[in-house]
VEXZASE-402799 format. One record per residue (C-alpha): x, y, z. Coordinates in steps of 0.1 Angstrom, whole numbers, plus 5000, padded with zeros to 4 digits. Example, Ala and Ser with C-alpha at 12.3 -4.5 7.8 and 13.67 -1.06 7.14 Angstrom:
<pts>
512349555078 513749895071 
</pts>
This chain:
<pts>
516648884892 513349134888 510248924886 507249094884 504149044911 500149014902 497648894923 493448864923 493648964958 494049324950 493249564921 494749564887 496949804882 495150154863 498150204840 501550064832 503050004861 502749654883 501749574916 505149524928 508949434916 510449124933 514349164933 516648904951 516549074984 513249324981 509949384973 508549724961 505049784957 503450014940 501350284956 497950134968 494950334971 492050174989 490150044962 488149714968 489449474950 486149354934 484649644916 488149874911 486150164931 487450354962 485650174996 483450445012 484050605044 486650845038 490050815045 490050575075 488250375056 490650425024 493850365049 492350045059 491649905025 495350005008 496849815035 494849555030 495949604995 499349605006 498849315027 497849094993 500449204970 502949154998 501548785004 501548684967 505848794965 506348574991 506648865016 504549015048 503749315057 505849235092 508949275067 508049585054 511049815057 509450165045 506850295036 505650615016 502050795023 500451015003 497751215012 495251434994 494951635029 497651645047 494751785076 493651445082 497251285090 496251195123 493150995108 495250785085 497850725116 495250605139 494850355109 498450295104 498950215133 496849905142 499049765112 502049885120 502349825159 505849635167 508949805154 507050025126 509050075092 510150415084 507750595067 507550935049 504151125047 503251415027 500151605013 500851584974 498451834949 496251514940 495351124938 494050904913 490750834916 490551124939 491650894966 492551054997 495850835004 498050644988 500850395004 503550234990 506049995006 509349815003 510249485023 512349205026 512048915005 511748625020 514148345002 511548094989 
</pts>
């Protein structure tokens, strides 16, 4: 089974790609940058800010597969600076408290958008 995830509650996707794959036992999302959901732009405030919204993102693409972000199982994070790690971790982290996914971080040469992060996730599925 691959069944393919929209929602209104985050942004379109900005190329050929969707917001996330449901399989019979995961969900993968695609990267989310921290883009409001209404007018497609990046939120201001930098990348705290930013971290807040793509979780939030996250959070809604999750939701309408069925899923939560409690079940998320990793998680990728890309950053246009890998200086402000610590910033986006402070962030992460009020999401993330209980038993956080595994995650991999890395600075990568640039964003679309000219976002300063990116996340991506997998997670369990949750049998409907």
């Amino acid at each position: 089974m691959r069944k393919v995830i929209t929602t209104e509650n985050a942004p379109k996707a900005i190329g050929p790609y969707s917001a996330a794959i449901e399989t019979e036992t995961f969900v993968f999302t695609s990267g989310q940058l921290g883009l409001d959901p209404n007018t497609g732009e990046l939120v201001s405030g930098g990348i705290e800010a930013e971290t807040h919204q793509a979780i939030k993102n996250l959070y809604e693409v999750l939701k309408a597969s069925g899923s939560d972000i409690n079940l998320v199982v990793k998680t990728t994070v890309f950053l246009k600076d890998i200086n402000e790690f610590s910033l986006m971790n402070n962030i992460y982290g009020l999401y993330f408290k209980n038993e956080p996914p595994a995650r991999s971080a890395f600075q990568v040469a640039a964003l679309p958008k000219n976002a300063s992060v990116e996340i991506e996730a997998v997670a369990i599925k949750i049998s409907r």
